[in-house]
C-alpha positions in Angstrom: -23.9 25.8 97.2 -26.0 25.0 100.0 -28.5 22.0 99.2 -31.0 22.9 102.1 -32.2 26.1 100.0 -32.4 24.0 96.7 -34.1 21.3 98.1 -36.7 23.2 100.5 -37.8 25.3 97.1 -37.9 22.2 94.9 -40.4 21.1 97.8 -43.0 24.2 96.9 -42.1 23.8 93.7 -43.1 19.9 93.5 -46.5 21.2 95.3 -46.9 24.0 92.9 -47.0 21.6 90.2 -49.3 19.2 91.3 -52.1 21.5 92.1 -51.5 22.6 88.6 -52.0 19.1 86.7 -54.8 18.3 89.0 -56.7 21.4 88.1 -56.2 19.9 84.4 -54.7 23.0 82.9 -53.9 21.6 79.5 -56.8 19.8 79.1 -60.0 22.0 80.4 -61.5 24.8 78.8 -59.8 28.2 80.6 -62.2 31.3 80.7 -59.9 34.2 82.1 -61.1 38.0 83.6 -59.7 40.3 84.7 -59.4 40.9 88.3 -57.9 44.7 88.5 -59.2 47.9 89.6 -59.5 49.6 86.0 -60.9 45.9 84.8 -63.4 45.6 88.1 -64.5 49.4 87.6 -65.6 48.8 84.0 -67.8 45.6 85.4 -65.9 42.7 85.3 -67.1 41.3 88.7 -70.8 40.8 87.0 -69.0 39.8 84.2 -67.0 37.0 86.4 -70.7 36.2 88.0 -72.2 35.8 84.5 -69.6 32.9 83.9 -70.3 31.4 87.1 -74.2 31.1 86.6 -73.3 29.5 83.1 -70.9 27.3 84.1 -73.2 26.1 87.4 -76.2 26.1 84.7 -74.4 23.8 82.2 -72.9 21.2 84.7 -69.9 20.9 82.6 -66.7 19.8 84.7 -63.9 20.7 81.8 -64.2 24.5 82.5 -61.8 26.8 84.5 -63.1 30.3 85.6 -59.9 32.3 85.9 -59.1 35.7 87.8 -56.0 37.3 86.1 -54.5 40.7 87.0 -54.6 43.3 83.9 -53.5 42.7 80.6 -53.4 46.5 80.1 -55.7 46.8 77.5 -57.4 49.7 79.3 -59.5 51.3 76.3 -61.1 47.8 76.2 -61.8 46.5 79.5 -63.3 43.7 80.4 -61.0 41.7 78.8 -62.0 37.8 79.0 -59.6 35.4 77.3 -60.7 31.6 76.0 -58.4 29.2 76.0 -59.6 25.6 74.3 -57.3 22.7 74.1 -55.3 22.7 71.1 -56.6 26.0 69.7 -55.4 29.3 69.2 -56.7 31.8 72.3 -59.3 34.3 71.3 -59.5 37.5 73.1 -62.7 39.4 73.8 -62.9 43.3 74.2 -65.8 45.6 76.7 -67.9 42.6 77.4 -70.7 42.7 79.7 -73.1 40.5 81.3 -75.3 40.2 78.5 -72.1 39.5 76.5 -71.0 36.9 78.7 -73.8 34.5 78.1 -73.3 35.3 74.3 -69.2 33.9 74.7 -70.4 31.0 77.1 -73.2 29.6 74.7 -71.6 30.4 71.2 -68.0 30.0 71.9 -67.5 27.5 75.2 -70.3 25.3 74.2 -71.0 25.8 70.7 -67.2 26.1 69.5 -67.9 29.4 67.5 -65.9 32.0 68.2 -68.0 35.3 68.7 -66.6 37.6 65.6 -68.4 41.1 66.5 -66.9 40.5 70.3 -63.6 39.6 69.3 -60.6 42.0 70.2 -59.7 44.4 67.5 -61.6 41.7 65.1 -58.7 39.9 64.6 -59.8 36.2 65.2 -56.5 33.7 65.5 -57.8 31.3 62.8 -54.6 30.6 61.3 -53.3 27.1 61.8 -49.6 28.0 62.0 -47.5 31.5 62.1 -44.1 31.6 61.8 -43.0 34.4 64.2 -39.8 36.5 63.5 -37.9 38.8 66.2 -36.7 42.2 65.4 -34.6 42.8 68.5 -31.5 44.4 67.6 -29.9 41.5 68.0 -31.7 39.0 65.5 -32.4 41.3 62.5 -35.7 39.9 61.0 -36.6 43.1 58.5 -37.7 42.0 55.6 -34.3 44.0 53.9 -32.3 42.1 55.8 -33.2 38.9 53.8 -34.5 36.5 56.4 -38.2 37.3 56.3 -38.4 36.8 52.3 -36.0 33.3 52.4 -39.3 32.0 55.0 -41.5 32.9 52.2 -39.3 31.8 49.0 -39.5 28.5 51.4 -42.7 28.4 52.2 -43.5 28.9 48.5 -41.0 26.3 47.3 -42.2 23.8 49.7 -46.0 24.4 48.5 -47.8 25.8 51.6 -50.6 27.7 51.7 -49.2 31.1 52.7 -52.3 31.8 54.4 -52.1 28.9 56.7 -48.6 29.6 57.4 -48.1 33.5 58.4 -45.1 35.3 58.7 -45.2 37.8 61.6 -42.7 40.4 63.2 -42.6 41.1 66.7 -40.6 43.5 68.8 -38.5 41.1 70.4 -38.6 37.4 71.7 -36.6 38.1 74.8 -34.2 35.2 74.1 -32.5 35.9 71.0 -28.7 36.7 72.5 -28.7 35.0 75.5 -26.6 32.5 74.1 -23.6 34.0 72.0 -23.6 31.8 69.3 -23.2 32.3 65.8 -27.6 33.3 65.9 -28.9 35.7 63.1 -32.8 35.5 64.1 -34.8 34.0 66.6 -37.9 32.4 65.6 -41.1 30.9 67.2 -43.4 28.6 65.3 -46.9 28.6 66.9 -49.5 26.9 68.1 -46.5 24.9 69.0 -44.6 27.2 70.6 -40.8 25.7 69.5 -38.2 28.6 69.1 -35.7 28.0 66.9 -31.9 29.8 66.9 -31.4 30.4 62.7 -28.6 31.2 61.2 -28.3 30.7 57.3 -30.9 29.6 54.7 -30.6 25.7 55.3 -31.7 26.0 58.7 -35.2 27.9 57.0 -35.0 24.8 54.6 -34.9 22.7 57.3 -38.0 24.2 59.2 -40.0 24.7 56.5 -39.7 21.0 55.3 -39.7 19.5 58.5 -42.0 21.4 61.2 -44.3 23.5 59.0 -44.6 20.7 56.3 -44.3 16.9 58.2 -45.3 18.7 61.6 -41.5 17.5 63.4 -39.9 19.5 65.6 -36.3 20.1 64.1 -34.7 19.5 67.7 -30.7 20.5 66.2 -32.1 23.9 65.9 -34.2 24.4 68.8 -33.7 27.0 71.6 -32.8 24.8 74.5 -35.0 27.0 77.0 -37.9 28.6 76.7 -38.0 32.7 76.7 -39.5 34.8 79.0 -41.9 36.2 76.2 -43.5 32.4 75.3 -46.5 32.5 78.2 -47.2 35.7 76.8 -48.1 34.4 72.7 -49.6 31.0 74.8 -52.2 33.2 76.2 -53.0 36.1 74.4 -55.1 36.4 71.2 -54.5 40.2 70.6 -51.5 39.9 68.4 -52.3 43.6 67.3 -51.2 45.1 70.6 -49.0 42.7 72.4 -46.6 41.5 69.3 -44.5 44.8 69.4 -44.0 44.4 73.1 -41.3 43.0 75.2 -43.0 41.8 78.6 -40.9 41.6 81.4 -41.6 43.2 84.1 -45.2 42.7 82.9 -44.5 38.7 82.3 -47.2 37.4 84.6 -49.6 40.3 84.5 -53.4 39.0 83.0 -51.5 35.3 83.0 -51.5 34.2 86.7 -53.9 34.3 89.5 -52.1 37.3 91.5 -53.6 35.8 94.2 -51.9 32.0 94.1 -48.7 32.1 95.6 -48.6 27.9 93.6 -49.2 29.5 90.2 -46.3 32.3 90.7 -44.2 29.5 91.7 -45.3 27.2 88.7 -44.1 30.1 86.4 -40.7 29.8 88.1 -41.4 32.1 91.2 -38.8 32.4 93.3 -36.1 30.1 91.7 -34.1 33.5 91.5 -34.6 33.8 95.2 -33.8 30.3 96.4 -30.2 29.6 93.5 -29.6 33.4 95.0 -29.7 31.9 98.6 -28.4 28.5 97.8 -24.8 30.7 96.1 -24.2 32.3 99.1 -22.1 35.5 98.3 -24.6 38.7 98.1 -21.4 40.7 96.0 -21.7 38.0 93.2 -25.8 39.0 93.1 -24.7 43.1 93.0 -22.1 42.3 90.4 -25.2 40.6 87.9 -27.3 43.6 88.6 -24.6 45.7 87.4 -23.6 44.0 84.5 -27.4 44.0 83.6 -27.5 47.8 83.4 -30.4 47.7 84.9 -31.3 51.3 85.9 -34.0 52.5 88.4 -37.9 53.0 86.9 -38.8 55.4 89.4 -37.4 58.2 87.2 -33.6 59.2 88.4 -32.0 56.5 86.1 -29.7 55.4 88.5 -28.1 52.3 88.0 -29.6 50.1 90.6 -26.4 48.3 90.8 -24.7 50.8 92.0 -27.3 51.8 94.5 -26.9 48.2 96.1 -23.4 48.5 96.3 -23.2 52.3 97.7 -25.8 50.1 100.5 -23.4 47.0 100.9 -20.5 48.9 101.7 -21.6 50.5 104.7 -21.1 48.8 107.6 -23.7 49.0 110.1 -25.6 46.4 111.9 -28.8 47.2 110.7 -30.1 48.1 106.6 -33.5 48.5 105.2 -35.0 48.4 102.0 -37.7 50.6 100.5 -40.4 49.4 97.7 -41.4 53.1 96.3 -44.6 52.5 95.2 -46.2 56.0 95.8 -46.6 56.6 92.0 -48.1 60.1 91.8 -48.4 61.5 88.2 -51.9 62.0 87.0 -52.3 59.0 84.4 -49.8 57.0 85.7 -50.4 53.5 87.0 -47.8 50.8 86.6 -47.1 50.2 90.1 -50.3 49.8 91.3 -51.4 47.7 87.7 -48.3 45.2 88.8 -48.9 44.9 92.4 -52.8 43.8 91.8 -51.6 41.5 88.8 -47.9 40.1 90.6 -47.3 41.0 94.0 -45.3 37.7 94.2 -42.6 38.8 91.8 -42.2 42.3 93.6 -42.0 40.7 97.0 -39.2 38.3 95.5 -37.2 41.1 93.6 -37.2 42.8 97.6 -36.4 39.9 99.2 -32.7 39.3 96.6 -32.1 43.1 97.2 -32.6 42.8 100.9 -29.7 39.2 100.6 -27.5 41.8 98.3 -27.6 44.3 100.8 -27.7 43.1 103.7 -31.3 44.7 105.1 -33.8 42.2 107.2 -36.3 44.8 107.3 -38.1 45.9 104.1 -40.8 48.7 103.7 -43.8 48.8 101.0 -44.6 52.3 100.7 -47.8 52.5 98.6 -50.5 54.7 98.0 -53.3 54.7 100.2 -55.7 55.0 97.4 -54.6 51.7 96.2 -56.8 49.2 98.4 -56.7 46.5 96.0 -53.1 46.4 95.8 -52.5 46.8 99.3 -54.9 44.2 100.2 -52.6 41.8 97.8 -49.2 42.9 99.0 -50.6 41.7 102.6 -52.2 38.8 101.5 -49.0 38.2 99.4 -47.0 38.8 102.4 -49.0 35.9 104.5 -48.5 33.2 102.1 -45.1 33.6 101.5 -44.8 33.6 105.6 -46.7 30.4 105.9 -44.1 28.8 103.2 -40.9 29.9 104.7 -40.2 32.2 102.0 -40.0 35.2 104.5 -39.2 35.7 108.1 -36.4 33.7 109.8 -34.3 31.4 107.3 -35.9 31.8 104.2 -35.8 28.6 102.5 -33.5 27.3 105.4 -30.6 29.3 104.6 -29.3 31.5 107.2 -30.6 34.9 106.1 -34.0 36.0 107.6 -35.6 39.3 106.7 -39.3 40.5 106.5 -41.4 42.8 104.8 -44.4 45.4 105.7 -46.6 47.7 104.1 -46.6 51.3 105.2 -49.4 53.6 103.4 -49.1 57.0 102.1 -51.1 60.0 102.5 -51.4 61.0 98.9 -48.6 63.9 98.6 -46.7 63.8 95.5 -43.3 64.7 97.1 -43.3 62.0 99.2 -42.1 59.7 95.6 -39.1 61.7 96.5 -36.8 59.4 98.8 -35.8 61.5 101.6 -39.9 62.8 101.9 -40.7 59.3 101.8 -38.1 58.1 104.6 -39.9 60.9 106.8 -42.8 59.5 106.2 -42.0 56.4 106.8 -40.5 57.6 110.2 -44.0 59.6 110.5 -42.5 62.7 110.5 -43.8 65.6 107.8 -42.8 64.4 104.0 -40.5 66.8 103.4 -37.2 66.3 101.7 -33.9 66.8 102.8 -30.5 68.2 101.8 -28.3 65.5 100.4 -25.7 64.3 100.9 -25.5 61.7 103.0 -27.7 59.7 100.4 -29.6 57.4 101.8 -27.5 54.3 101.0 -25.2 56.2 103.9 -27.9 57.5 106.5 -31.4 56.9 105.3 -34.5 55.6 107.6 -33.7 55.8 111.0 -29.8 57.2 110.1 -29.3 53.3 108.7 -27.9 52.6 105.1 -31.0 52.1 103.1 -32.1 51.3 99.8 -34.9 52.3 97.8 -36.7 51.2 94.4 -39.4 51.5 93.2 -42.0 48.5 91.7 -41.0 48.1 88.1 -37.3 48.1 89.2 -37.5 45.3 91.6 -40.2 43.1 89.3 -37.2 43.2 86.9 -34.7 41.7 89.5 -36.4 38.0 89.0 -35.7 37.3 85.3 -32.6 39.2 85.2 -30.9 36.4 87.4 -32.9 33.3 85.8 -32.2 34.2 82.1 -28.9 36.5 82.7 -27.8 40.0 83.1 -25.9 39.8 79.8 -29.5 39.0 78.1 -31.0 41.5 80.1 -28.3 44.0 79.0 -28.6 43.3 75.3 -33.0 43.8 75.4 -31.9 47.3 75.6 -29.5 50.3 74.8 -25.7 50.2 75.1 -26.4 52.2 78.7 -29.7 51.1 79.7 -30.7 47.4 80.2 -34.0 45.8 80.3 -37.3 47.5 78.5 -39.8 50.0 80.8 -43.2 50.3 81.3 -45.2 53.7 79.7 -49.1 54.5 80.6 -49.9 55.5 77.2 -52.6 57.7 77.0 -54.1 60.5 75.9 -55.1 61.3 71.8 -54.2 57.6 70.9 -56.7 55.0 69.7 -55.1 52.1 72.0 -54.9 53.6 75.7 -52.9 50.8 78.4 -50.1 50.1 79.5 -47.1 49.1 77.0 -44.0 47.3 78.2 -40.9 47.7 75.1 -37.2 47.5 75.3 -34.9 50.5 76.1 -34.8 52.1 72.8 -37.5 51.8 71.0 -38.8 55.1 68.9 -41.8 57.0 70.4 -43.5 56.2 66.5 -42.9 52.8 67.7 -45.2 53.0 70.8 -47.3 55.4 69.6 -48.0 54.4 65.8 -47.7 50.7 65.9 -48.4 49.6 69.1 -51.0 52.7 70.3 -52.7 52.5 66.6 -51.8 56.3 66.1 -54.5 59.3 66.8 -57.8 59.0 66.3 -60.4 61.0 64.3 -57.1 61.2 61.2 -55.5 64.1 63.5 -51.9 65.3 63.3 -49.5 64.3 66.5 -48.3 67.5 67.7 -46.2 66.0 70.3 -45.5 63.3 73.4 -45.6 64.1 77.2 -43.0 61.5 79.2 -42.4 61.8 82.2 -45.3 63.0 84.3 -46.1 66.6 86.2 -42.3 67.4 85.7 -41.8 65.7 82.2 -41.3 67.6 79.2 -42.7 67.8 76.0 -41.1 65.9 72.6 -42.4 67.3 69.0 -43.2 65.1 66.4 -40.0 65.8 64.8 -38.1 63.7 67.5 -40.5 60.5 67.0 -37.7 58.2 65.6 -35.6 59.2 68.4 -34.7 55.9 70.8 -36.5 56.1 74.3 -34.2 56.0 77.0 -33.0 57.7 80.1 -30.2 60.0 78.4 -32.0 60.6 75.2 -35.0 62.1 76.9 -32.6 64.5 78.9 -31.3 65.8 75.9 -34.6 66.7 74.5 -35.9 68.8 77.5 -37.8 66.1 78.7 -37.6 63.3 81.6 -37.9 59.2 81.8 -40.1 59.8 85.0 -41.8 56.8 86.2 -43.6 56.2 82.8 -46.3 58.6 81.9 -46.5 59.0 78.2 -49.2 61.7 77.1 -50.0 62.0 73.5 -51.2 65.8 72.6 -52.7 66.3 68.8 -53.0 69.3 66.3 -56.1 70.5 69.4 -53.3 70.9 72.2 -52.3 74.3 73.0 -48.7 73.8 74.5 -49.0 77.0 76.6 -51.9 75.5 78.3 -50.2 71.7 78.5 -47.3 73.5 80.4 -50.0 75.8 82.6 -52.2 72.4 83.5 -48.9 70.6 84.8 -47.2 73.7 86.3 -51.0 74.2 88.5 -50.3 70.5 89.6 -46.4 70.8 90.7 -47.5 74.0 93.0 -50.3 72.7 94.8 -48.0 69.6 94.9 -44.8 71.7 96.6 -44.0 70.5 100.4 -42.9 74.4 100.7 -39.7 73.7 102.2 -37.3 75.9 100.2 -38.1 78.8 98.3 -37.1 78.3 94.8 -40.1 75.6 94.6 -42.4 77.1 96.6 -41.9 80.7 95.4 -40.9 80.2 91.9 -43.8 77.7 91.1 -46.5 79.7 91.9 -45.0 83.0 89.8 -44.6 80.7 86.9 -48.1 79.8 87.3 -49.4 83.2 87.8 -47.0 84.0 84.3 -48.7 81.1 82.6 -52.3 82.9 83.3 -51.4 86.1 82.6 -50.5 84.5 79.0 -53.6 82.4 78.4 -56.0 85.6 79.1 -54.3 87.4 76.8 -52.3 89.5 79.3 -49.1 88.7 78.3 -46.0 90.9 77.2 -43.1 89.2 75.0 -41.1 90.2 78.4 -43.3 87.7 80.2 -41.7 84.8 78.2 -37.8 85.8 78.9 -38.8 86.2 82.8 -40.7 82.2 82.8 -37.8 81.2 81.2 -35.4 82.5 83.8 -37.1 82.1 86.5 -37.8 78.1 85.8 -34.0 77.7 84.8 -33.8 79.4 88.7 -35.8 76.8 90.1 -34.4 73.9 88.3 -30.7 74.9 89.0 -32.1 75.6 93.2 -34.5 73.7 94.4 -33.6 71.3 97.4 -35.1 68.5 96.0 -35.5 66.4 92.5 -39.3 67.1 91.8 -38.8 71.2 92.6 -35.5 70.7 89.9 -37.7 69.0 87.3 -40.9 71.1 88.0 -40.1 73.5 85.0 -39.1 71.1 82.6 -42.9 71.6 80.9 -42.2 75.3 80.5 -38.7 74.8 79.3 -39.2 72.0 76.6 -42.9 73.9 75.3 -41.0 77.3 75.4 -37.8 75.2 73.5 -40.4 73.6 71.0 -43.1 75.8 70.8 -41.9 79.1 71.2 -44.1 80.2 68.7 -47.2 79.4 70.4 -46.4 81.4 73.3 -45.7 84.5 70.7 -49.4 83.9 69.3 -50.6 84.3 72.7 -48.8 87.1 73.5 -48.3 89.1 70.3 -51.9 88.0 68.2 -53.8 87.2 71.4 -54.9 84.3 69.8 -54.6 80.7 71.1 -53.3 78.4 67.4 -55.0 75.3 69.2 -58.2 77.4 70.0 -58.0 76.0 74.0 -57.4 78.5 76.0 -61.2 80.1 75.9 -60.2 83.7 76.7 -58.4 83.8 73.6 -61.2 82.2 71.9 -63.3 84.6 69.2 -67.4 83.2 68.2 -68.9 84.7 65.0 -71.7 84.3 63.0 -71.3 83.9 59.2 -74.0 86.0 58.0 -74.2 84.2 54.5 -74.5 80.4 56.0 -77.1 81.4 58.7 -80.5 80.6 58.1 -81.8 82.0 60.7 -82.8 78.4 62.8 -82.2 79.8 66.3 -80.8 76.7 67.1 -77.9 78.3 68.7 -80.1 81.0 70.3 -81.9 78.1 72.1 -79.0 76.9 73.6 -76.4 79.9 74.7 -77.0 79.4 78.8 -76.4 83.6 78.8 -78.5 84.1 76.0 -76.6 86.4 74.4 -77.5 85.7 71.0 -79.9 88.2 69.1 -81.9 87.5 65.7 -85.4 86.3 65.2 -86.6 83.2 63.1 -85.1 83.2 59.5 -83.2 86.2 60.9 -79.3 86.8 60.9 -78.0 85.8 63.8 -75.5 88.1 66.0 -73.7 87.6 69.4 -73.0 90.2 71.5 -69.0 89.8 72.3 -69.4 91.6 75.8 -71.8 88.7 77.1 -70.3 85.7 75.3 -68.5 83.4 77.6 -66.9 81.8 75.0 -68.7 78.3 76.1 -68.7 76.7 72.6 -72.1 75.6 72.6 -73.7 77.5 69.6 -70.4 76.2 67.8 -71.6 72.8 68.5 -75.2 72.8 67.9 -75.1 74.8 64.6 -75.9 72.6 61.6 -74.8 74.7 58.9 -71.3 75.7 60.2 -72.3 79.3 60.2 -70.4 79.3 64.0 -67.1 79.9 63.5 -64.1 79.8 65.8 -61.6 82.1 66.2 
């Protein structure tokens, strides 16, 4: 163990501390906003100026203005967050300026939380909640016994069941880290003690003891705190966060992403330094293989493995690559935990650069991401100044450091070989493998490439253990992941669950399910070449292999939900039109085969189509997905082949009927006029921009077919649903 490591990061840990007790933390009023690109585009910078002018105004010393990353809350932005000493936090949803002033003089200074402001309206009055993990670990269903003995104890002992709540979560994070005899892992809040229960005397004992005489019952307490406890510390919005599992997301809307003291304060870099301080970089591979932690950029390849491919060959120089050129349309992870936690990225790179060997490190990020890249580097500077990169990090005798490379925007360059050109500023164009790049990648040196989710994992996954990061999720994938949920769903953001978990989960109880009381049709995963997963396949676990079975893809974490108003012919047509002006053109299959697939797809939405059509799309995208050089040309078809799998009979209706079930695709499209419900108000007359409706006031209305171009808009403005669609 070398004591020079341990003692130089208990130095900048010491530090990190100190600024945080004199900034009063626990005892000041904390006002957080949100400091990312989605949060600052919806107006949080007035919103942040707002508090500033109040607090200045008010000449109160007890208040904290906070910048946080992004909670990922994204249908509600700006968030702001209260925190008051000894009182549950209250979240607050779309405020504004004017909205500001009404949080600062009602809540901050007149103690009165702002109802009709308050996220999702649902205010944390409760004194106490009892809160119950349903990992698959614990088993907390209310079947399964443990959730009724709380409330046969809570009844027994005479407590107001309103004061004292009983509330699932997805998981704790903690609850088999320590193989004990443990049946559920529980959390008691606003105190924050969890508790390791195993048989109704230990409820007894909790009930009588901390919900009833207010002592902790230390016998049963966790001895360490889990991962997940920041996370119910700070957050008010119990609807949306308490199904989720936050990892990789622990810090995000929690820190200051800009304060490299606060990401030490939440135990930054204590991976890196006992890492360092141990000594032996095969003893860090072997964790990240027992953690089955497998790579988020969309492959699944155990990241392990990947190290130890790197490790193994010998050559006196390796480099490692932070992928974060995320380029599916709705997907932002990456650049959501780069603006809210640079510092936990930049320490998972620096322990994979140790494990491999590699004193060079690459970020790779999208151009279009100025905020995060302006992070990264300013990230990148601090940890420089505090000997946590460059030569002898931490005084041990490993030196490496990191730089941020931008991309040009091309969607094959997520691929890794198109990427290393890049890099090498050459064309992004991928290559024939093998050699894989852990043999010959940048510059013919063994390289190594993740991408940002993988390596914010790395951190907790040596603090708390790879066998606890193995048990969060499924017997072949450790860990949880990160989906972009959006699309028909009431709660759009980004959602952070263990490996897993059902797609009803995510999308019923944690999305709030589709609005306007439509019917889910179906879930995109996976991005551009994701497929798509009918309704029938909701309770099916989310994970790498699961997904592959259904047609469909883990991608990087786009997850798309389409109602009963999708067409799936014109789902797989938008997302084919994307992969073809996306191809790099270097091999046929892709750059050929994608753009007669397309032209297919067209022919079928205007009503062109034959039934022959659909057996030559299907052969011709099971041609490019068996020969294309690269993984994004072999995944481009998988929208046609899972809608064509699922929905064949939607691409019949197009091509037999030449009709469109969803009503989308406009050709297909029919307008008529219901001669008994019109009156005659020329309503939609007045509006058709090529006038091609005929009938005078009071009149029967008609339109003339060869004119319409099927635009909707007399379908909308109608009032007496005499417009019907076709």
């Amino acid at each position: 163990m070398n004591n020079t490591v341990i003692s130089r990061y208990e130095e900048l840990a010491k530090e990190a501390h100190v600024q945080w007790e004199q900034a009063g933390r626990n005892d000041k009023i904390i006002i957080q906003v949100g400091s990312a690109t989605c949060e600052n585009a919806a107006g949080a910078t007035e919103v942040w100026r707002e508090f500033e002018r109040n607090i200045k105004a008010s000449g109160r010393d007890d208040i904290i203005l906070h910048q946080v990353g992004c909670t990922g809350r994204c249908s509600r932005e700006p968030i702001v967050g209260v925190l008051m000493p000894g009182k549950m936090p209250v979240k607050y949803q779309r405020v504004s300026r004017d909205s500001a002033h009404q949080i600062f003089s009602r809540h901050i200074q007149g103690d009165e939380v702002v109802p009709e402001l308050a996220l999702d309206q649902t205010l944390p009055r409760l004194k106490r909640q009892v809160i119950l993990c349903e990992a698959r670990h614990c088993g907390t269903r209310e079947e399964e016994g443990i959730y009724n003995i709380f409330q046969e104890e809570i009844d027994k002992a005479g407590l107001d069941p309103e004061e004292n709540t009983l509330i699932h979560v997805g998981a704790l994070g903690f609850c088999s880290i320590h193989r004990q005899a443990v049946s559920t892992c529980v959390m008691v809040r606003p105190e924050n003690t969890v508790y390791f229960v195993k048989n109704r005397a230990d409820v007894t004992r909790i009930v009588e003891e901390h919900l009833k005489a207010g002592n902790e019952v230390e016998s049963l307490r966790c001895p360490e705190d889990p991962i997940s406890l920041r996370f119910f510390d700070l957050y008010g919005d119990a609807a949306f966060f308490n199904r989720q599992t936050r990892i990789s997301l622990r810090n995000a809307g929690v820190i200051n992403p800009e304060s490299l003291h606060e990401y030490i304060h939440y135990n930054g870099f204590r991976a890196l330094s006992l890492s360092l301080a141990k000594g032996d970089p095969d003893w860090l591979v072997e964790r990240v293989l027992e953690s089955k932690l497998r790579g988020r950029g969309g492959g699944g390849y155990p990241t392990g493995r990947k190290w130890k491919d790197a490790h193994r060959h010998a050559k006196d120089q390796r480099y490692l690559i932070c992928n974060a050129d995320e380029g599916d349309p709705g997907a932002f992870m990456d650049r959501s935990m780069l603006e809210s936690d640079p510092y936990s990225v930049i320490e998972g790179m620096i322990i994979g650069g140790y494990a491999i060997g590699a004193s060079r490190g690459f970020f790779y990020v999208r151009a279009e991401y100025p905020l995060a890249i302006k992070r990264i580097e300013q990230a990148l500077v601090e940890c420089r100044k505090n000997g946590l990169l460059g030569d002898n990090i931490l005084g041990s005798d490993f030196s490496m450091d990191l730089e941020v490379r931008l991309g040009a925007g091309a969607f094959v360059c997520g691929e890794e070989t198109a990427l290393i050109h890049s890099i090498e500023g050459e064309r992004g164009q991928p290559r024939i493998r093998p050699p894989f790049p852990t043999e010959s990648g940048l510059w013919g040196k063994p390289t190594v490439i993740n991408n940002v989710e993988t390596f914010a994992n790395i951190s907790p996954l040596l603090l708390y253990g790879s066998e606890w990061f193995a048990s969060v999720g499924t017997e072949f994938s450790g860990g949880t992941k990160v989906f972009a949920l959006a699309g028909k769903i009431q709660h759009t953001g980004l959602v952070e669950v263990p490996m897993g978990t059902t797609i009803r989960e995510v999308v019923f109880n944690i999305g709030g399910g589709i609005p306007d009381n439509k019917e889910l049709k179906a879930v995109q995963t996976g991005g551009p070449a994701g497929g798509v997963i009918p309704v029938e396949y909701l309770d099916m676990p989310i994970d790498f292999d699961t997904l592959g079975r259904l047609g469909s893809i883990m991608g990087s974490g786009g997850m798309i939900v389409l109602d009963e108003d999708d067409c799936m012919v014109d789902v797989a047509k938008f997302f084919m039109a994307f992969c073809q002006g996306e191809s790099c053109g270097k091999c046929t299959p892709c750059r050929e085969g994608t753009k007669r697939m397309l032209e297919i797809l067209e022919r079928i939405t205007q009503g062109n189509g034959e039934l022959e059509d659909l057996d030559k799309l299907e052969r011709l995208a099971n041609l490019v997905k068996n020969t294309s050089l690269c993984g994004l040309g072999r995944a481009a078809p998988n929208p046609i082949l899972s809608t064509l799998r699922h929905f064949r009979e939607e691409y019949e209706a197009h091509v037999i009927d030449k009709k469109c079930p969803a009503r989308k695709c406009k050709t297909l499209i029919h307008y008529e006029i219901d001669a008994e419900k019109c009156v005659g108000c020329t309503m939609c007359a007045r509006n058709c921009p090529t006038a091609c409706i005929s009938g005078g006031r009071k009149e029967v209305h008609v339109i003339d077919q060869a004119e319409c171009i099927k635009c909707g808009r007399c379908f909308d403005v109608c009032r007496f649903d005499a417009v019907a669609r076709k």
